[in-house]
C-alpha positions in Angstrom: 5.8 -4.0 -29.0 3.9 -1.3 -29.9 1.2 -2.7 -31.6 1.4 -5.4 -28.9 0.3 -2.4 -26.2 -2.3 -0.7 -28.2 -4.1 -4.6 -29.0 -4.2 -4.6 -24.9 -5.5 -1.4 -24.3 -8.4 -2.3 -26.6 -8.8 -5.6 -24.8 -8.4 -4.0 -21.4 -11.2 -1.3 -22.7 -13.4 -4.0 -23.2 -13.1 -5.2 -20.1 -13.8 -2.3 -18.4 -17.0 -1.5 -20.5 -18.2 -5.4 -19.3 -17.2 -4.2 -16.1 -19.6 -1.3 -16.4 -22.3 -3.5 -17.3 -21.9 -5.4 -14.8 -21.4 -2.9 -11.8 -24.7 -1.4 -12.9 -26.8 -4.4 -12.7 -25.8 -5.3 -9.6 -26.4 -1.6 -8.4 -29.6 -1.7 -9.8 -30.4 -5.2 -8.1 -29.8 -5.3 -4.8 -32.9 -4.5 -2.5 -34.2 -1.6 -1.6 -35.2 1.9 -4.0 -32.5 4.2 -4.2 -34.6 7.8 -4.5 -36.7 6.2 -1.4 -33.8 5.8 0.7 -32.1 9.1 -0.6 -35.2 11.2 0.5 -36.3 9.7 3.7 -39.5 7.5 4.8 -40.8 11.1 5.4 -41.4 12.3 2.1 -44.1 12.4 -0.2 -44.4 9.3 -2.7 -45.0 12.0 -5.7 -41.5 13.4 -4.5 -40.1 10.0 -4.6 -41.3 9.5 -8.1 -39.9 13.0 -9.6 -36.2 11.8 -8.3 -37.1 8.4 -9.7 -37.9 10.1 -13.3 -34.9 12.5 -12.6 -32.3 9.3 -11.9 -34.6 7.7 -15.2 -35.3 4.7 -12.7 -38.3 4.5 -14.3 -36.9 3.3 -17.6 -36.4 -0.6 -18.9 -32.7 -1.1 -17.5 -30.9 -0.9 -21.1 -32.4 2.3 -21.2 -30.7 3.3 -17.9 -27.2 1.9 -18.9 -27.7 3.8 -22.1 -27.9 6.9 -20.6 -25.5 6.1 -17.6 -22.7 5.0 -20.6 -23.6 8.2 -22.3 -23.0 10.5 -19.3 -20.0 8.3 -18.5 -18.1 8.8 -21.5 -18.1 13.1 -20.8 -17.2 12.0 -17.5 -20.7 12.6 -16.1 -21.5 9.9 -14.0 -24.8 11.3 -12.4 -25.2 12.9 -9.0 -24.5 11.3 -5.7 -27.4 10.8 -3.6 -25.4 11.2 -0.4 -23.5 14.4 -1.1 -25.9 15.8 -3.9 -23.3 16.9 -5.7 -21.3 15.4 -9.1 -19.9 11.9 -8.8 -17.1 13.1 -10.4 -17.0 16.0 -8.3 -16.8 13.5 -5.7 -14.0 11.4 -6.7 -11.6 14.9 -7.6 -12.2 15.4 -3.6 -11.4 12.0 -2.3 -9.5 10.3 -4.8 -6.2 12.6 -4.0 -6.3 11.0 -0.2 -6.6 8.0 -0.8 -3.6 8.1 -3.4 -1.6 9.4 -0.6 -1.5 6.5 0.9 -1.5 4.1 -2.1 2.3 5.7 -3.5 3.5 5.4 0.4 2.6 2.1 0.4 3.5 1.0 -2.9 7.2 2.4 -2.1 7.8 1.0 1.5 5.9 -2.7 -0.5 8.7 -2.3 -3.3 11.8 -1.1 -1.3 11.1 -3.3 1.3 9.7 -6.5 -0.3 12.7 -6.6 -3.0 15.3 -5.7 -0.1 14.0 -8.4 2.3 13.9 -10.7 -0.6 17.9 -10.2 -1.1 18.9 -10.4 2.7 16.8 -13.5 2.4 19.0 -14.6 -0.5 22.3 -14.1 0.6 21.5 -15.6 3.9 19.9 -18.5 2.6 19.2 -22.1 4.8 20.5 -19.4 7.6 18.1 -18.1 10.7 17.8 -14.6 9.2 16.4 -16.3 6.1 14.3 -18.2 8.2 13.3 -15.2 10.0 12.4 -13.2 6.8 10.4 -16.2 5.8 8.1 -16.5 8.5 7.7 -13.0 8.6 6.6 -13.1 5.1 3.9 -16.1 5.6 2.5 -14.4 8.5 1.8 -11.2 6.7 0.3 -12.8 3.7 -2.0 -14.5 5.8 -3.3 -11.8 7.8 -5.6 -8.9 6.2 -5.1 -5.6 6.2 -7.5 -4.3 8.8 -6.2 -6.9 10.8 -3.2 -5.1 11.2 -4.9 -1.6 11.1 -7.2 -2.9 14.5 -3.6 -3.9 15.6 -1.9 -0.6 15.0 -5.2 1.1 16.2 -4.8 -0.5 19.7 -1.0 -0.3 19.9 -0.7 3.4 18.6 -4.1 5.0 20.1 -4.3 3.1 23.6 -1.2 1.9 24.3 2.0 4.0 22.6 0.1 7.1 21.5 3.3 8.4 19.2 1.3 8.4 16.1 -2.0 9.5 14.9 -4.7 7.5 14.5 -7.8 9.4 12.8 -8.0 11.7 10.1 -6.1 13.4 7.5 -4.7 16.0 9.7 -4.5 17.1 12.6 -7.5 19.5 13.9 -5.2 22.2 15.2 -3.4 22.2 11.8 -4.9 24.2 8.5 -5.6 22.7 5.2 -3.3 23.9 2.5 -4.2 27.1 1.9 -4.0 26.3 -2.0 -5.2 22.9 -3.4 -2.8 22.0 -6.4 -3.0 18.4 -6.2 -5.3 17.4 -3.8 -2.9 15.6 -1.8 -1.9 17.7 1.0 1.9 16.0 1.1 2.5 17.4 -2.1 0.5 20.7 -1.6 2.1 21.8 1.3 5.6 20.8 0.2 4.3 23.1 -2.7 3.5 25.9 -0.4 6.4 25.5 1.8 4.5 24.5 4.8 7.0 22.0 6.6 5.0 21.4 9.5 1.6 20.6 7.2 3.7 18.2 5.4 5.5 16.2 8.6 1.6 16.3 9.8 -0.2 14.8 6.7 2.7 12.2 6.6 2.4 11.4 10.1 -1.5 10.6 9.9 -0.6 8.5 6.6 2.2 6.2 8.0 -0.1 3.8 9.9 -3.2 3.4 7.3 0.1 2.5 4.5 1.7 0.3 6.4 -1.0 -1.6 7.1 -2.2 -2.2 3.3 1.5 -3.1 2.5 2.7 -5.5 4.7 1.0 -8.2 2.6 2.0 -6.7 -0.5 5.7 -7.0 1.0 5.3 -9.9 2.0 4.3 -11.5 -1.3 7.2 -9.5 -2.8 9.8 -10.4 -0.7 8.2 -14.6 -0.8 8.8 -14.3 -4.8 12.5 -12.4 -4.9 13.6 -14.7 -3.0 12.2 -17.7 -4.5 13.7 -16.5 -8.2 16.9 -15.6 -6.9 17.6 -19.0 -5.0 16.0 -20.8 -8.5 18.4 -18.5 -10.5 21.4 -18.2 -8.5 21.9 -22.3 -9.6 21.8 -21.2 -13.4 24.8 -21.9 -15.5 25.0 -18.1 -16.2 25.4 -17.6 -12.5 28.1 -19.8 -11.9 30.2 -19.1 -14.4 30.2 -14.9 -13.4 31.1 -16.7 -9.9 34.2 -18.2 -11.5 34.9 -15.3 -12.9 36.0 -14.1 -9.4 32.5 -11.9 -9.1 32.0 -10.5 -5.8 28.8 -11.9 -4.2 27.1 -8.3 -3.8 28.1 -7.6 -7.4 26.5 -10.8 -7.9 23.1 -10.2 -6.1 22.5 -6.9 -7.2 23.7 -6.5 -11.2 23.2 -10.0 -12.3 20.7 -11.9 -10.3 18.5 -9.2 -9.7 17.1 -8.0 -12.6 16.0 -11.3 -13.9 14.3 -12.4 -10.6 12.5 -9.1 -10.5 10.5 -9.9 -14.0 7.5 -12.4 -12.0 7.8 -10.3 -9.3 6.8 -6.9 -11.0 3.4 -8.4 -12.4 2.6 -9.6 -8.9 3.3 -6.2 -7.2 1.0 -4.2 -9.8 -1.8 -6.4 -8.8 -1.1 -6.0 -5.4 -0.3 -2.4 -5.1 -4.2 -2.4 -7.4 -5.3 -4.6 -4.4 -4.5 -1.9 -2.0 -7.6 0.0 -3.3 -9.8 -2.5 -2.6 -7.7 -3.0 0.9 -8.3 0.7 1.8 -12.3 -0.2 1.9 -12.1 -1.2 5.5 -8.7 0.0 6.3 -9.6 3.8 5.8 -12.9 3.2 7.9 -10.9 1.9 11.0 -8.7 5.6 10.7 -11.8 7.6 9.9 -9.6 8.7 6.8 -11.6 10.9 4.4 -10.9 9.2 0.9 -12.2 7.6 -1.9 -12.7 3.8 -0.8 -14.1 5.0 2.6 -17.0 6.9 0.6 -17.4 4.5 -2.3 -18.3 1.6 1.3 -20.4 4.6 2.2 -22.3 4.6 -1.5 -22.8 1.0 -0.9 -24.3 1.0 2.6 -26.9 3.7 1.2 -27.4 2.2 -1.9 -26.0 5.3 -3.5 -26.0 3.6 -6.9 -23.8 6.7 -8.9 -21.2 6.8 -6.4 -21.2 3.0 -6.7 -20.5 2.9 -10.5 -18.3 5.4 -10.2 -15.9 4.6 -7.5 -16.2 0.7 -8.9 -15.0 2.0 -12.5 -12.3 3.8 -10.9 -10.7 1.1 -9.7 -11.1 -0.9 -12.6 -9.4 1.6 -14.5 -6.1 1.3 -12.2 -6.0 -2.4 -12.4 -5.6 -1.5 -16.0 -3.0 1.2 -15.8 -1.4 -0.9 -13.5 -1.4 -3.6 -15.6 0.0 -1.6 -18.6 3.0 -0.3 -16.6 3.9 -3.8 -15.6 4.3 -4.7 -19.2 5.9 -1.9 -19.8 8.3 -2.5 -17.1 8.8 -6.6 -17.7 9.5 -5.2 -21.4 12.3 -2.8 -20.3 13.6 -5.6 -18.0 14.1 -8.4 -20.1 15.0 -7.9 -24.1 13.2 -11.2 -25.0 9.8 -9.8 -24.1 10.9 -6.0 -26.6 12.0 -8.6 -29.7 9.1 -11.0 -29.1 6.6 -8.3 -28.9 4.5 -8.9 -26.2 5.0 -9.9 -22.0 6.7 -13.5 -21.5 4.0 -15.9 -20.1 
């Protein structure tokens, strides 16, 4: 199993270097001169051409992946053009924020999608389960900042009980120490109960609109393994055993339906990432996919690469833990070495 992991993680580094190659072309591409539109229309074209030399935009484009590869692997992935500061500077700030809401929503997606996927179960052919399954069509069809304009009307205009902008409220004080960089954590950390019910209340909307999909999907595919395994011959003989049904659901069904169902959640908890693009934009929420859309309205091509690779690298992670997770779930995939296909 082992070995198994370690041949992935060379594959999945592989990918991500093509995925570097490929995020830099397409930087480098698409219209328009970066140093031109960092500096102005305003400025000098001599000035324009020292920031070109500076950026090495005035090299063959191996030449510039060379470099960029080079800075990338000491975690130097050039200077933004927006903030003039580090990339990497850059994605310390904003990456905590935005992984605020990604764990929220990940854990109401989970909980929720594997509960509603049980209630469905055990009320199967009944109107809850047909309920539960129309709720789950409609929010795999709709997009996220669909439901973040919805929750932007309903909660700013019309049943103003929850934030709708920012990180925190103005009236309220950063934490006066940053430990993790997400200010649930840090004020928890620093004892500050009111910071903390603040930062979670400006959260709750922006999360539950990248996870009702998610849920959706989750609860779609519990319930379709259960129902599939609950006619197995395994099934019905712990029925005639005298099993309870909530005994049933819970220690025997369960953990075998879960195993499709975990791969699909990693990918879509990854998704939410790419979700938070517009999603973060509609709350005016200061993290990183709301300044990596910035970096690519202003052709900032370091923030670009940078923000891109990020996310890259959590699909992997992601895609790692699932593994690791299908593996502790069903013994097959431990003695055959590798995830069941």
């Amino acid at each position: 199993m082992l070995k198994k992991i370690l041949t992935k993680i060379g594959v999945y580094l592989l990918v991500l270097l093509g995925l570097s190659i490929l995020v830099f072309i397409i930087a480098r591409v698409i219209p328009g001169d970066p140093a031109r539109q960092a500096l102005g229309p305003r400025v000098s074209e001599e000035t324009v051409q020292n920031l070109r030399r500076e950026m090495n935009l005035d090299k063959p484009l191996v030449t510039q992946y060379l470099y960029w590869l080079k800075g990338a692997v000491y975690l130097d992935l050039g200077n933004s053009l927006q903030t003039r500061r580090p990339v990497i500077t850059d994605i310390r700030q904003y990456l905590p924020a935005t992984l605020e809401i990604v764990l929220l929503s990940a854990l109401f997606m989970i909980i929720g999608g594997i509960l509603l996927g049980i209630v469905s179960t055990k009320y199967t052919g009944k109107w809850l389960d047909g309920v539960i399954r129309v709720l789950s069509y409609l929010g795999i069809v709709s997009p996220s900042f669909l439901w973040a304009v919805l929750f932007m009307l309903l909660f700013g205009y019309l049943f103003p009980v929850l934030p709708t902008t920012g990180r925190i409220s103005q009236s309220m004080a950063a934490p006066s120490r940053i430990i993790t960089g997400m200010y649930t954590i840090d004020y928890l950390l620093q004892g500050n109960i009111a910071g903390y019910l603040d930062a979670i209340r400006h959260i709750i909307l922006p999360a539950v609109a990248l996870m009702l999909g998610g849920m959706a999907q989750a609860a779609r595919l519990t319930r379709g393994n259960m129902v599939e395994n609950y006619l197995k011959d395994y099934i019905q003989a712990e029925q005639a055993y005298g099993v309870t049904e909530n005994r049933l659901l819970f220690k025997y069904l369960l953990k075998p339906s879960l195993i499709p169902t975990i791969t699909v959640m990693a990918m879509d908890i990854a998704a939410i990432f790419g979700n938070a693009f517009l999603v973060e934009n509609i709350f005016n929420y200061p993290g990183l996919s709301r300044y990596g859309l910035s970096a690519m309205l202003n052709k900032d091509i370091n923030a670009i690469s940078g923000v891109v690779m990020i996310l890259g690298l959590v699909f992997i992670v992601l895609n790692i833990l699932s593994d690791l997770i299908v593996a502790w779930l069903d013994p097959r995939v431990r003695l055959m070495g590798g995830s069941e296909e």
